[in-house]
N, C-alpha and C positions, 0 to 999 in steps of 0.2 A: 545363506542370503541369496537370493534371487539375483539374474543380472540386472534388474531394475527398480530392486527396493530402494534404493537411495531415492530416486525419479520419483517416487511417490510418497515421499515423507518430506510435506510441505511446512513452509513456517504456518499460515494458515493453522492447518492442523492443529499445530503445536499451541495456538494461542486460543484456539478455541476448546481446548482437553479432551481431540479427538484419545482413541484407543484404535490401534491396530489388531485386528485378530486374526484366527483362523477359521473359517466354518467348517465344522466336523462332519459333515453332509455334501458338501460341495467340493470340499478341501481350497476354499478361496480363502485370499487373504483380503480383509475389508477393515474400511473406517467406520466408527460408531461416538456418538456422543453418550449412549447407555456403556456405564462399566459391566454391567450384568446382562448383558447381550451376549448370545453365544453363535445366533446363526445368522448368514448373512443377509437374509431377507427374500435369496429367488427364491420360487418352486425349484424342488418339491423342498428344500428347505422350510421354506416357510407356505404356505398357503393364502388367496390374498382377503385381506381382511376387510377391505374398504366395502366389498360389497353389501348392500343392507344399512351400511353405514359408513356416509362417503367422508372422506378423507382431507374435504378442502372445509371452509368455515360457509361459500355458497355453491348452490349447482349453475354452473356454465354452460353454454350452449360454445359449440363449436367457433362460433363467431364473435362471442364476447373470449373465450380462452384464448383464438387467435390474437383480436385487439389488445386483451391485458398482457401476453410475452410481447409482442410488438412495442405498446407505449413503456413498458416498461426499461425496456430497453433502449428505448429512444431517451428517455427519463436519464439513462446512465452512458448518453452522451454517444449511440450506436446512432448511421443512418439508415432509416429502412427503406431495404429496395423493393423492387416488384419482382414476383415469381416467374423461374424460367418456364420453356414449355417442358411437357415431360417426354418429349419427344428429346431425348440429350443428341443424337445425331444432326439436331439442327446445327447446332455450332463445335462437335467435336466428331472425328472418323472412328473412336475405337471402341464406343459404346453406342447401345439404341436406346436402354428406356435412362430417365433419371433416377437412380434409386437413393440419392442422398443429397443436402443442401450443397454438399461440396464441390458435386458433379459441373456445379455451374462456373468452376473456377479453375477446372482443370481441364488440361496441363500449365497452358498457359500462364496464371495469377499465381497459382503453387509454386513451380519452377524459377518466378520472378522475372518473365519475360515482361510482361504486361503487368498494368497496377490493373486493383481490384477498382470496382465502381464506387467503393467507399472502404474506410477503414479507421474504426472500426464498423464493422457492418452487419443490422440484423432482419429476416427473413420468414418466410413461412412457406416453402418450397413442397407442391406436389410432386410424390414420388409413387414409382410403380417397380416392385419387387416378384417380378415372377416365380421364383424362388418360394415364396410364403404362399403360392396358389394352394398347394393341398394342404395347409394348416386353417386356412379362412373358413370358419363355424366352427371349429372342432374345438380349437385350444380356447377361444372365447375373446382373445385379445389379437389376433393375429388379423390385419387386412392388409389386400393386396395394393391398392391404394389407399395413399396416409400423407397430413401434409408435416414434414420435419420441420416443426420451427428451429430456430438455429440463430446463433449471432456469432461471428467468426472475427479472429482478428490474425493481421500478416506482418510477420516479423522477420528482421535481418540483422546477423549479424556480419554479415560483406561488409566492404569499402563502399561510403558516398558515391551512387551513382551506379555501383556494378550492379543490383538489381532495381526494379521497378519500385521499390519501397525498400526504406531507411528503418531503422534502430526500433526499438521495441515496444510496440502498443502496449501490451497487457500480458499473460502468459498465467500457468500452472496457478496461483494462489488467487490470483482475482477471479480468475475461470470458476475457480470451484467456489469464490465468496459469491459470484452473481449469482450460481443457482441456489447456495442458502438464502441467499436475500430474496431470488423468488420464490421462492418455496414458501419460506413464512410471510410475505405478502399474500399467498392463497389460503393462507391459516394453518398449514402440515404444522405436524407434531415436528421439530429437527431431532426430537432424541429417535425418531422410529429412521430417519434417513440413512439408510448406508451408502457407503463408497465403495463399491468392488474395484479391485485392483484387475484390469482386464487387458493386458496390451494390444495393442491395435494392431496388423499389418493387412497390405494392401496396394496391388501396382507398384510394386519396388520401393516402398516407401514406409514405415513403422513410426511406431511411438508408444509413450507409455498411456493409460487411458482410462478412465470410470466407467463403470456404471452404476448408476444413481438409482437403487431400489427406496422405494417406500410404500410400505401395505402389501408386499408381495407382487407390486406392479412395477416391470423398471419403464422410469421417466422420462431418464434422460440418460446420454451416454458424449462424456466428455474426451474427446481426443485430443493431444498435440502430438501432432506431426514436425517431427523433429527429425529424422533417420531416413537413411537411404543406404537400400542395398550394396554389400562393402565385403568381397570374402574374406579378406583382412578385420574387417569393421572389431567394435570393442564387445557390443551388444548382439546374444543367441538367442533368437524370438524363435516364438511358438510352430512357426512356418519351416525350422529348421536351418535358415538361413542367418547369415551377419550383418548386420548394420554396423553405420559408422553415426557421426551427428551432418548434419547438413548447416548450411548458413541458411536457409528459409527455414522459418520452423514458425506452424500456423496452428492457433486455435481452432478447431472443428467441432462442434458440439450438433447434438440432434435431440430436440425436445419433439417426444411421439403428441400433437394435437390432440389423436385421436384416445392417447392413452390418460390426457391430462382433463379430458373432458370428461372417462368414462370413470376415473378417479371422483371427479368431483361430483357427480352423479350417483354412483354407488350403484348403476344398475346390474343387472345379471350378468350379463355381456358388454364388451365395446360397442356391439352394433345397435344394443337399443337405445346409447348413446348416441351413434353416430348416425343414424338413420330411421328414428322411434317411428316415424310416419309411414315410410316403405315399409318397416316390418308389420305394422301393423297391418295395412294395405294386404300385402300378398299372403298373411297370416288369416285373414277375411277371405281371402280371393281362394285361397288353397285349402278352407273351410278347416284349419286348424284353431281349436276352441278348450283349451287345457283346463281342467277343473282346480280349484284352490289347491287340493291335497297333491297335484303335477305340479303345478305353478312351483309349491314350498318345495319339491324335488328336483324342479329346473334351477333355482336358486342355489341348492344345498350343493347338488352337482358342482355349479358353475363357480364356486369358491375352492375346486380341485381340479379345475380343467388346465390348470398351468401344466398339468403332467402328463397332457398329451401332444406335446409338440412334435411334429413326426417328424424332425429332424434330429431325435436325440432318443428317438425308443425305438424298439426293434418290430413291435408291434401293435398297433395299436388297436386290436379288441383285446387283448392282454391285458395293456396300459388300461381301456375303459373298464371292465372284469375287474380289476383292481380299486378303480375309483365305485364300485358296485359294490363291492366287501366292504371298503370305507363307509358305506352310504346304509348297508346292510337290506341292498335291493337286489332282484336278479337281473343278469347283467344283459338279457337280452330281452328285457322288460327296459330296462335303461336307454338302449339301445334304440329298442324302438318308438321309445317318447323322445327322445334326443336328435335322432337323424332326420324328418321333417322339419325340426328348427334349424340346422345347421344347415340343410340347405338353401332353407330362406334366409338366412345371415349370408350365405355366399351369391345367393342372386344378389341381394341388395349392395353387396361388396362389389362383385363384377360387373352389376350396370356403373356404378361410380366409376368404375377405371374405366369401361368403353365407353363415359361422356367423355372424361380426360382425354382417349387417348382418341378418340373422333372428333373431339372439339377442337383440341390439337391441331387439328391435319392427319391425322398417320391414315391412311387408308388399307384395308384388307388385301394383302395379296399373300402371295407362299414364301415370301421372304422376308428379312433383316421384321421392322417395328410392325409389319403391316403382316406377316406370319402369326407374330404373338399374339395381335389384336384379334385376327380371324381363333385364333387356338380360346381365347375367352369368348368370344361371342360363343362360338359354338357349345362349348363345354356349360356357358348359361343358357342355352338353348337346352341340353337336355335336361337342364338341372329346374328348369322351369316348367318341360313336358313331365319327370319324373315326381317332381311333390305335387302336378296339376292344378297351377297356376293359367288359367285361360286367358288373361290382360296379355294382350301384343308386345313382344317385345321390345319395338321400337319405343312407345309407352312407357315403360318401365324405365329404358336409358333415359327417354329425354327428364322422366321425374329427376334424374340428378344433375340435367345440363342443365336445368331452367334453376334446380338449388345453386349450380356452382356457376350461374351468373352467363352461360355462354348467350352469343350471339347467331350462334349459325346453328339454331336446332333443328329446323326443317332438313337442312343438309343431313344433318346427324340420324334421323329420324327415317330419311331416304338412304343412307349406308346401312344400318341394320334391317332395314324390307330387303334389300339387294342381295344381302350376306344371307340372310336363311332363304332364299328362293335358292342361292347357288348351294347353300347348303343340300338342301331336298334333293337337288339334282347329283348331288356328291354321294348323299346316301344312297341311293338307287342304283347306282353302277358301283356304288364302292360293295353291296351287299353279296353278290355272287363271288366275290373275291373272297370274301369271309366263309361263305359254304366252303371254296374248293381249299382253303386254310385248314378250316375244321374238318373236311375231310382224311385231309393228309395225314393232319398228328392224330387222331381216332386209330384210323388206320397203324399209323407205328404204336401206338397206346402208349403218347408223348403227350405232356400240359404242351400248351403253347405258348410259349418262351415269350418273357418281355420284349425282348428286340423284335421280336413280328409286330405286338400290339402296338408297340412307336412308332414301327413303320404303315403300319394301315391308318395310327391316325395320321401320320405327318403326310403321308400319301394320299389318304381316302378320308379324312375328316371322321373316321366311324369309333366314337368313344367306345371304351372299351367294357362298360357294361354292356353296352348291345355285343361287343364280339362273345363276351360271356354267356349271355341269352342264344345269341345264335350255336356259340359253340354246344352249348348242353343239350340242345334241340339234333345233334349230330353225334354225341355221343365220344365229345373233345373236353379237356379238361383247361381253365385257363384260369389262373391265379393272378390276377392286377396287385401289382404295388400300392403301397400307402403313399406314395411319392411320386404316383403315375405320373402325374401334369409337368411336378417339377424338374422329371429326366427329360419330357419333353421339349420344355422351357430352352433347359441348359444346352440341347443341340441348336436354339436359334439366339441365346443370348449377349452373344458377345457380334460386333461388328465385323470380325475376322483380320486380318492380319492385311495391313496397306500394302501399298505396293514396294516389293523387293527395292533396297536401294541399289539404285545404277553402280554398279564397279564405277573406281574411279581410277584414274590413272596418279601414280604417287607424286606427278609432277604438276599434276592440278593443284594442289595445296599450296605448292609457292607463288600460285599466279591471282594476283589482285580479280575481284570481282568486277565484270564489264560494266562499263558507263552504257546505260541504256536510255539511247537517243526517241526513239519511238515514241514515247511518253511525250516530248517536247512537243513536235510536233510531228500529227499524224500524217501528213499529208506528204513530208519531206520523202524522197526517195534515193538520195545521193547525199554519200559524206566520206569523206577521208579519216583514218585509222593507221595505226601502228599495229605489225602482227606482233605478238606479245612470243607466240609460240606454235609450231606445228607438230602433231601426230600425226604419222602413219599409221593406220588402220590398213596397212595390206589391201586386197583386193576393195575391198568395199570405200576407197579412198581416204581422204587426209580429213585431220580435224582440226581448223584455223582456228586459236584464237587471240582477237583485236581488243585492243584499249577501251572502244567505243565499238557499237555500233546500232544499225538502224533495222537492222535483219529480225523479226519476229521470230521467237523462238517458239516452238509447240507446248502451249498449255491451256488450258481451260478449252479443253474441246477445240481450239481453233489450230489449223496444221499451220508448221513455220513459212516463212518466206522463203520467194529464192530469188537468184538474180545473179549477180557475178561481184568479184573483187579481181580488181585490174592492177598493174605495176606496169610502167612502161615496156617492160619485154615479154608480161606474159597478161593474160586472164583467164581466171578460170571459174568453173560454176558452180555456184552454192546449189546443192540438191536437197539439202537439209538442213535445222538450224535447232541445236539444245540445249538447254541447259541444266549445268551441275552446280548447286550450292552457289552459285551467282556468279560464277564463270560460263558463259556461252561460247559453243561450239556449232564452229561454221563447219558442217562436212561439204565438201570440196572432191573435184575430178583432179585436183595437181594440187602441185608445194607451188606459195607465191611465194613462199623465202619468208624466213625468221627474219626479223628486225626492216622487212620492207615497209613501205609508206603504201598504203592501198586506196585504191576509188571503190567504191562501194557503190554499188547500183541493185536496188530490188527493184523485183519486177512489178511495173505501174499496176497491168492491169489485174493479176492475180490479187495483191495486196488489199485495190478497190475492192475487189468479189468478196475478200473475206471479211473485208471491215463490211459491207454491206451486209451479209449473211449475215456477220454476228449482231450488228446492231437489229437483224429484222429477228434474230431469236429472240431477242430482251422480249421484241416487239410483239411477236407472238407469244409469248409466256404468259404476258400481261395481257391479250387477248383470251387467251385460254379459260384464266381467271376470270375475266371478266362473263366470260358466256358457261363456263363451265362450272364455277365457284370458288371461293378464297384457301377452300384446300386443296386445289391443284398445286403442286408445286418440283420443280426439277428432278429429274431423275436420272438424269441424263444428257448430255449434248455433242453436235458433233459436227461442226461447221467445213463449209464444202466452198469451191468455188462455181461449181453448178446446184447445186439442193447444200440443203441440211437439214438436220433433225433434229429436232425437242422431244425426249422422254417427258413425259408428267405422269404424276399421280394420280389415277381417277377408278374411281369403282364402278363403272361400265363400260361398252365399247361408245366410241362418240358417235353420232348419227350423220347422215350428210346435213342435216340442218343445221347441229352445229358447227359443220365444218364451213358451212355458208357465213355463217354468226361470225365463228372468230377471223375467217377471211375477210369480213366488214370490217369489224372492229379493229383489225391489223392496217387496214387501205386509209380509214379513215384517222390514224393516226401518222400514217404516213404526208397523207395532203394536209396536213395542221401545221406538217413543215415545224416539228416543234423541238427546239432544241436538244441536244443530247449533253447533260452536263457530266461534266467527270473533276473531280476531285479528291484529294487526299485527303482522311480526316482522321480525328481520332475514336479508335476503339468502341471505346465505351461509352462516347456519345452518338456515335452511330448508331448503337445495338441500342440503348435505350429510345434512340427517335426511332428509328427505323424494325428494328427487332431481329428477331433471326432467319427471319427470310431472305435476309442481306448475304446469307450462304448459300443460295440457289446453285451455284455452281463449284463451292466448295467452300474452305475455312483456308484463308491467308493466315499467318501469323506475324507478330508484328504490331507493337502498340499504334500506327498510322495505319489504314487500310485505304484502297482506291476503290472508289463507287464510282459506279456508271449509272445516270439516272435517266429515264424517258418516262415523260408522264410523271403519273406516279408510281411508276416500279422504278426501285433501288433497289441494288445488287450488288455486292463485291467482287470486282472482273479488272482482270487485270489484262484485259484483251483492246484489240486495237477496234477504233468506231469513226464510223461518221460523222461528223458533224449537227447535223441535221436529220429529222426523222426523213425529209424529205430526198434527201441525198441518195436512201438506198432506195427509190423506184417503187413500181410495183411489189406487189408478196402474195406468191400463188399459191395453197395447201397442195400439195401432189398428192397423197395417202395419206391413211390415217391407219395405221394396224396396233392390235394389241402386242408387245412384247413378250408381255408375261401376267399373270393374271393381279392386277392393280394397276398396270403402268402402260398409258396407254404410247402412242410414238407418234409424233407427229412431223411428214417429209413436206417442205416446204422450197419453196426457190424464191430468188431475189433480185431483183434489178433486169437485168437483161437477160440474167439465166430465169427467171418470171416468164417474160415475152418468150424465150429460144423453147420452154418447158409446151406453154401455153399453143406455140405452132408447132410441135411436134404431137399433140393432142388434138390438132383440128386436121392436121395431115393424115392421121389415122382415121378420122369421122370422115373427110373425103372421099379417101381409098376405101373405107367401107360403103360407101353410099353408090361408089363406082358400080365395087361387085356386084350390089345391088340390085344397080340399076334405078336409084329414086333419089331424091335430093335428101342433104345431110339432117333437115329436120325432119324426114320421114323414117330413117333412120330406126330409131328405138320401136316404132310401132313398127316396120317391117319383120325387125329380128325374133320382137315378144312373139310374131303370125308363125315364125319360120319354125321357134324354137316349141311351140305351143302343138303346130303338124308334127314334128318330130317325136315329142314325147309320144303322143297317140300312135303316131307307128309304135315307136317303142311297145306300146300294151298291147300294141294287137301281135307283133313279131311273140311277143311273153304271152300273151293267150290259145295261138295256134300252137308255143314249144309246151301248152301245158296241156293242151288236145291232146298232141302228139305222143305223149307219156303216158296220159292216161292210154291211146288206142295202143299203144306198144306193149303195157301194162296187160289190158282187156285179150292181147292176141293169142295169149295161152304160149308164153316160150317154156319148155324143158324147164321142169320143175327136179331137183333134188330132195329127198328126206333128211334130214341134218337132226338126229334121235326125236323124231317124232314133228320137226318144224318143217314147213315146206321153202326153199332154198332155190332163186333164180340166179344162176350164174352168166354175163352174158356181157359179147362184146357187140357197141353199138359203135354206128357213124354218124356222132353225135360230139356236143360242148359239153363241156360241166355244166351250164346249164341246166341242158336237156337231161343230162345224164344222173343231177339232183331231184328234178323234177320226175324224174319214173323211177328212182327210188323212194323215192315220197310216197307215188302212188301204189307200188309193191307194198309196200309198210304196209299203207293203211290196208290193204286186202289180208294182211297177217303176214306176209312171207318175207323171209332175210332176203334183202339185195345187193347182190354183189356184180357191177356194174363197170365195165371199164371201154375205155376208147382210143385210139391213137390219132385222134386228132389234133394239129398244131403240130405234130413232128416229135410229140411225147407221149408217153405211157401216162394216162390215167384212172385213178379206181376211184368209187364213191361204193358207201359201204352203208345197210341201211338195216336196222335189229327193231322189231315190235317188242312193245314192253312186256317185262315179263318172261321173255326167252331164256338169258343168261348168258349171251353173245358179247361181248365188247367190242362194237366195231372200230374205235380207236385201235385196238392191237391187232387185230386181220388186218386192216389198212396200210399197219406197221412194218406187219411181215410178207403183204403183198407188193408194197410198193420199195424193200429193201430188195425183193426180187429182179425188179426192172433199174436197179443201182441208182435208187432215192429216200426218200422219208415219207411220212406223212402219221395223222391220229386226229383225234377230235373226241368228245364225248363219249360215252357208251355207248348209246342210241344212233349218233349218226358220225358219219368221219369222213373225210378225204384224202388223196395223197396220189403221189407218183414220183415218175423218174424219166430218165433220157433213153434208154435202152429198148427202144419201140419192138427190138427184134424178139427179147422177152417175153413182151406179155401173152402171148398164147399160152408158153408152159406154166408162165403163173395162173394165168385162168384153170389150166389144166388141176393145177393143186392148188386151188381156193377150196374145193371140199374138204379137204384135209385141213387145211389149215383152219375151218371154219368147226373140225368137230375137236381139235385139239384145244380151242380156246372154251368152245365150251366145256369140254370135262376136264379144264385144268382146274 
């Protein structure tokens, strides 16, 4: 007996005359209402049958399938919510994309901190599985985006009160009565229905769980989560590990959309289901036209393509080969009718997820969601030059943001023109790097190892059939995985690991959480306190901490307070302020004494500086947006009492016009003088008014959250504000620089540090106009005249050192024979420069130059081979410039180098002959 048979033999079951089997093909144990049922229903068990002949009593379109799981469920007393984004790092730190309905309720709703938005509750949640990138065309059912409908329900069995929800909605037998009931509302046969027994695990958490085959298609996959990791625990799951049972224990179910449409359809694939208009389109556009006698072999195929899932075969031209002997075709006839479709099934699939995941927000950059997004765009960038598809990219996306209802296409539309111009530019410099790759392993007569091709793409954006192309044009060997994309995937998929928790000291646990004054009101700068307790921290001073107090502690981008806490015999100075798990810590210059009564005084005007900063960040964030567009959004912050800065997300560098735009936009929210409200509210009516933008600057926890609102931006900030917009003064942009490619940074100043930023900017236009000599609006037109003469010197100084080369060239210096090539060896009093420039000239007359100078107070060589010789001036250079005790190499053809030891380089000139006929006849 399993450790979980019992967990799957329902009363259910028992009243409907299920049977428990085995499948002799799978070795799974499943439920069946046929007695004469042997296998369980997946591939390769079974084959799917529906195709040709669909499976439901009508064909559905994505949108009525949606509507009928939704009403129907609504029908059986669920409420439906609206879809998160699939951006999951909006509202949680430990994942980016959404890959499951569940993802929208965790940790949080799961754990029973917070109630759910409904309960019972049902959904149709877009998900993005990078993971399935290299299965999308091939297996026939596999897409990268999919929306999981889903109806979930949250149960407890705790004490009244201890979590967020009470006693038991529904569980195990009604779970699995809804989806017979919907089942046969769509006409299914129930005796074709299997129940695989499949246990679930997942983030420390298990349970027992279905999946729900019918026709060789699974539909659905019921989970209850009920277990949590326990080395003690009762139950040994598939993962190696022990559970125990939990008091939450929640329904999770995922009905595949995309699979329940392509059921009811019965067409070849999921995607002439899920996208018949695009495939047809790019099937026209890529002038693929299959005759009857292909068509009736795309079909016969595609009712055996469940046997190519490349996470379960070792190979798959093997796996296809195989499905070719079934078929009794040759498999590279197969091959080649089938691969043109499949990649039009994966354009069509990867434009849907870059509307999702552009429509979203997520913008292109090298990391966390906007990594992934760039890794699809490009990988459909080739996959749409490779079947020669000529319709624009942008084109193509927006056909599915304008299906999937978005608002912001033109934005969208402007992100993929942005992404492939930086593309082109990626490929161009990334391509020399692949010569000198496929140089290298040629050379050892090595393939070129997977770990290089991940790193060129994750580096250099160069898919790895071009490194392939390139490599065999050099006489390198490179073999790509069937899983290329998805090892790639799996190095940017997970959020990473938050930050370390702070050590705590063992005595912080017996100390109540401070009374935090701040909040009451912001303006107060003096209160009296009890020290609760004091640390020594040695050199680096003490750490107070008070019953109450009014001292900001360091979070959300904004630094603590300081100020002093006084006793009548002493005072001393808070330099710091933080906190632990809701105990704040004053660090302190001295001990004011355990059990003292203290004053409390922060310091006025820093406090001001940072409440203004941070209320002019909201201010500009919402500026940004406004000039920049509704996908800009946090990435960063970092509040100062002279500047601060705002990361945002943006796919370009910003112009000074725009920085003109949101400094308007910033000023004139300021003189509107318009309130700054803040309030405590609940959760999940936040997030439903407001959404998940409300996390700009992080995820509280916590079924109450505090919003700060200006305008119409709202935000969850738990930071101190003014009043008024008008309170924080002026707001000057200082800079504007890129960080990192996606995010751009915006340095601003506030209030007086505005004015103090603004005169240290005209003090410098002064003092320039001084040196001058012309008034400060003459200024830029002087410098363009200065800098414009300058250049021009510049070309003529570069014109007379390229005379000079040549006449140096032309003067006939001592010629060596080096086996048949003629060889200038010579030391000049000259720059690199110069000394590049008349080796150039040499070359081109045919002759090796080997060229050195001690000017600057160091030994240098420049070292220069006509094609064709058989010299490598890289390695002369090598062993000339280790002579005067340095380095140097470069190319074959040309090279530089040197050292400090000036006194050398004569006797190295002296044997550069030598050294120059020992490289050739090595």
């Amino acid at each position: 007996m399993s450790e979980l048979e019992e967990e799957y033999r329902l009363d259910y079951f028992e009243e409907e005359g299920f049977y428990r089997k085995e499948c002799p093909v799978t070795g799974a144990h499943f439920w069946t209402r046929d007695p004469d049922r042997e296998t369980c229903g997946e591939p390769p068990a079974d084959d799917y049958t529906f195709i040709d002949d669909p499976g439901f009593d009508e064909e559905y379109s994505l949108e009525e399938m949606r509507e009928a799981f939704l009403s129907f469920f609504e029908a059986n007393d669920h409420t439906r919510i609206d879809p998160y984004p699939v951006a999951a790092n909006r509202w949680r730190d430990d994942v980016l994309l959404t890959q499951a309905s569940i993802y929208d309720f965790q940790p949080l709703v799961t754990s029973g901190q917070t109630p759910p938005p409904a309960n019972p509750l049902c959904i149709s949640q877009p998900c993005i599985r990078m993971q399935d990138i290299d299965n999308v065309g091939k297996t026939g059912r596999h897409t990268m985006a999919f929306e999981m409908m889903a109806h979930h329900a949250f149960n407890s069995r705790g004490e009244p009160g201890e979590y967020a929800y009470d006693g038991e909605v529904y569980w195990k037998d009604q779970t699995v009565r809804y989806c017979d009931e919907f089942l046969a509302s769509m006409g299914a046969d129930l005796d074709e229905v299997t129940y695989i027994e499949d246990p679930w695990v997942g983030g420390g958490n298990a349970g027992p769980a279905f999946e729900v085959l019918y026709r060789g298609a699974e539909l659905a996959t019921l989970v209850f989560m009920s277990m949590e990791q326990d080395p003690d625990g009762e139950y040994l799951m598939k993962d190696g590990n022990r559970y125990s049972k939990m008091d939450t224990y929640i329904v999770d179910t995922g009905y595949g959309l995309e699979r329940w449409t392509w059921v009811s359809q019965g067409t070849p694939t999921v995607y002439e289901a899920v996208y018949p208009d695009t495939i047809e389109f790019l099937k026209e556009n890529a002038g693929i036209d299959l005759s009857d006698d292909e068509e009736a072999l795309v079909r016969r195929a595609a009712k055996l393509s469940g046997y190519l899932d490349i996470d379960e075969i070792d190979d798959l031209r093997a796996a296809r080969a195989d499905v070719a002997d079934e078929l009794g075709v040759d498999a590279d006839e197969l091959t080649a009718l089938l691969e043109p479709l499949e990649e039009i099934y994966a354009i069509a699939d990867h434009c849907r997820t870059l509307a999702y995941m552009f429509g979203d927000g997520i913008v292109p950059s090298n990391v966390s969601t906007g990594y992934l997004a760039r890794m699809v765009l490009r990988r459909t960038k080739r996959l749409v030059d490779s079947v020669g598809v000529d319709a624009p990219l942008d084109e193509l996306v927006d056909m599915q943001a304008e299906r999937l209802g978005y608002e912001n296409r033109d934005t969208i539309r402007d992100v993929v023109r942005t992404e492939e111009r930086k593309y082109r530019e990626t490929l161009e410099r990334g391509s020399r790097r692949v010569e000198q790759l496929a140089d290298d392993y040629a050379d050892r007569g090595e393939p070129v190892p997977v770990d290089e091709l991940v790193e060129l793409y994750d580096s250099h954006g160069i898919q790895p059939d071009m490194v392939e192309e390139i490599a065999a044009s050099r006489g390198a060997e490179v073999v790509v995985p069937d899983d290329f994309y998805s090892l790639v995937a799996d190095r940017h998929e997970t959020a990473g690991e938050g930050p370390a928790a702070a050590a705590r000291d063992e005595r912080l646990e017996g100390l109540p959480e401070t009374e935090t004054l701040y909040y009451d009101d912001q303006e107060r700068t003096e209160f009296e306190a009890v020290v609760l307790d004091v640390f020594d921290r040695g050199e680096e001073g003490y750490d107070v901490v008070l019953d109450q107090t009014m001292f900001y502690p360091e979070g959300g981008g904004q630094p603590a307070d300081h100020g002093t806490l006084s006793t009548d015999d002493v005072t001393v100075e808070v330099e710091d302020v933080q906190s632990r798990d809701g105990v704040i810590l004053h660090r302190t210059d001295d001990d004011p004494g355990k059990g003292e009564i203290v004053r409390g005084q922060v310091d006025v005007e820093r406090r001001r500086r940072l409440m203004r900063h941070h209320t002019a960040t909201h201010v500009i964030g919402h500026a940004a947006r406004q000039v920049l567009g509704e996908h800009v959004r946090q990435a960063g912050a970092q509040k100062g009492t002279d500047r601060s800065r705002l990361d945002v997300r943006h796919y370009r560098r910003i112009t000074r016009e725009e920085v003109r735009a949101i400094e308007r936009v910033a000023n004139e929210l300021v003189t509107s003088n318009l309130p700054v409200k803040i309030e405590w509210v609940d959760r999940n009516a936040a997030e439903k008014k407001h959404g998940f933008d409300l996390y700009q600057g992080g995820i509280p926890p916590g079924e109450q959250i505090r919003i700060v609102q200006v305008d119409s931006d709202v935000q969850a900030c738990g930071g101190t504000h003014v009043a008024r917009t008008g309170d924080v003064g002026a707001i000057k942009v200082l800079t504007t620089e890129p960080v990192q490619d996606g995010v751009e940074r915006i340095v601003f100043a506030a209030g007086e540090a505005a004015i103090e930023a603004t005169q240290r900017t005209e003090d410098a236009l002064y003092e320039a106009a001084d040196v001058l000599d012309v008034s400060p609006e003459e200024v830029p037109a002087t410098a363009e005249r200065f800098f414009e003469e300058w250049k021009s010197r510049g070309k003529t100084i570069d014109r007379l050192k390229h005379e000079l080369a040549e006449a140096r060239a032309a003067a006939g210096a001592d010629e060596i024979d080096i086996d048949g090539t003629p060889a200038v060896i010579q030391q000049l009093p000259a720059d690199a420069d110069e000394l590049r420039a008349t080796a150039n000239a040499l070359v081109d007359e045919g002759k090796v130059a080997v060229l050195a100078s001690d000017a600057g107070g160091s030994a240098q060589f420049v070292v220069g081979v006509p094609v064709g010789v058989g010299i490598n001036a890289g390695e002369v250079v090598g062993r000339l410039a280790g002579k005067v005790g340095g380095g140097g190499g470069g190319p074959s053809d040309f090279a530089e180098g040197g050292g400090p030891d000036v006194d050398a380089l004569p006797e190295a000139l002296e044997e550069a002959p030598d050294v120059l006929r020992q490289v050739k006849r090595a």
